[in-house]
C-alpha positions in Angstrom: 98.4 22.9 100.1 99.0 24.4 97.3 101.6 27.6 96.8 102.8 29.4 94.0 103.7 33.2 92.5 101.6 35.0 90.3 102.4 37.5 87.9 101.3 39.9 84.6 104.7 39.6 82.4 107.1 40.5 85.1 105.3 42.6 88.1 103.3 40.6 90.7 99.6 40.6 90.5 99.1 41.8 94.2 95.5 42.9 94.1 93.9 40.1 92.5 91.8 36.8 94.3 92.5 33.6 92.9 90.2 31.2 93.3 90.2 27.3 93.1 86.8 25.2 92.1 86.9 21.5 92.7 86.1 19.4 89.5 82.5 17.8 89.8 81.2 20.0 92.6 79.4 23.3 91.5 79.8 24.8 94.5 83.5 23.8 96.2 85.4 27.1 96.2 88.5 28.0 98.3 90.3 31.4 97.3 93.0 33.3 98.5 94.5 36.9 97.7 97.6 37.1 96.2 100.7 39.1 98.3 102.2 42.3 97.8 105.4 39.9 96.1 103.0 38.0 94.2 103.2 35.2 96.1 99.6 32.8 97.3 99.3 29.9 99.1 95.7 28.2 100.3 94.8 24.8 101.7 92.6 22.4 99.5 91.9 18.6 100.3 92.9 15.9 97.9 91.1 16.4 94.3 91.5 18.3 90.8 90.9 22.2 91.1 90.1 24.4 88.2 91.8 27.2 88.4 89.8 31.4 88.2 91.5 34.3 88.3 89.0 37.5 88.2 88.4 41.1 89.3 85.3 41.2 91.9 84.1 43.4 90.0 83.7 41.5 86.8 84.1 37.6 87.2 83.1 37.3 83.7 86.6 38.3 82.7 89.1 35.4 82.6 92.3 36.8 83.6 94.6 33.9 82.6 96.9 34.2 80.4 97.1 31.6 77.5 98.3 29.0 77.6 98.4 29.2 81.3 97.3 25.5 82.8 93.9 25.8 83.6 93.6 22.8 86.0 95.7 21.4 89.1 95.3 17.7 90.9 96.5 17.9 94.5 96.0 13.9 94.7 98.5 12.8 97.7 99.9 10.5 95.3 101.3 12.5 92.9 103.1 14.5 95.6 104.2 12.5 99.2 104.8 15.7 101.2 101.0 16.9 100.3 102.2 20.8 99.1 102.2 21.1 94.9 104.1 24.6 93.5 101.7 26.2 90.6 102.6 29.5 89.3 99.7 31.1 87.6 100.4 33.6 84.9 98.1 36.1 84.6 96.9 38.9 81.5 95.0 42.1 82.1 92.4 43.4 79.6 93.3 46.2 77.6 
């Protein structure tokens, strides 16, 4: 599982869909909405996750913001109790 927060500068980024792609597999998507406090949380299987944040309406924006980590590996081994915290930061187009 993975949970996190996820935020533009200070104010949660409740309307947006965050969606995870597992590395290697063109079409392995799991996604999730983010809360009214800014908070997500969505159940993947063992593996490395690239990370898309993006308006329905345009998925050809990338809302991340720079330098924001891009990827995420939920291998069991890196965490024994199977749940892995990842904030995502996120910047809106102007």
């Amino acid at each position: 599982m993975i949970v996190g927060d996820a935020r533009s500068s200070e104010d949660p980024a409740a309307t947006e869909t965050i969606i995870f792609q597992k590395v290697g597999c063109e079409t392995c998507f799991v996604g999730t909405n983010v809360s009214a406090d800014g908070s997500y949380e969505v159940l993947v299987g063992d593996g490395k996750y690239r990370v898309i944040v993006h308006r329905p309406s345009a998925p050809e924006v990338d809302l991340l913001a720079p330098g924001q980590e891009r990827f995420i590996d939920t291998e069991r081994r890196y965490n024994s109790t199977g749940t892995f915290t990842f904030d995502i930061r996120i910047k809106f187009p102007k």
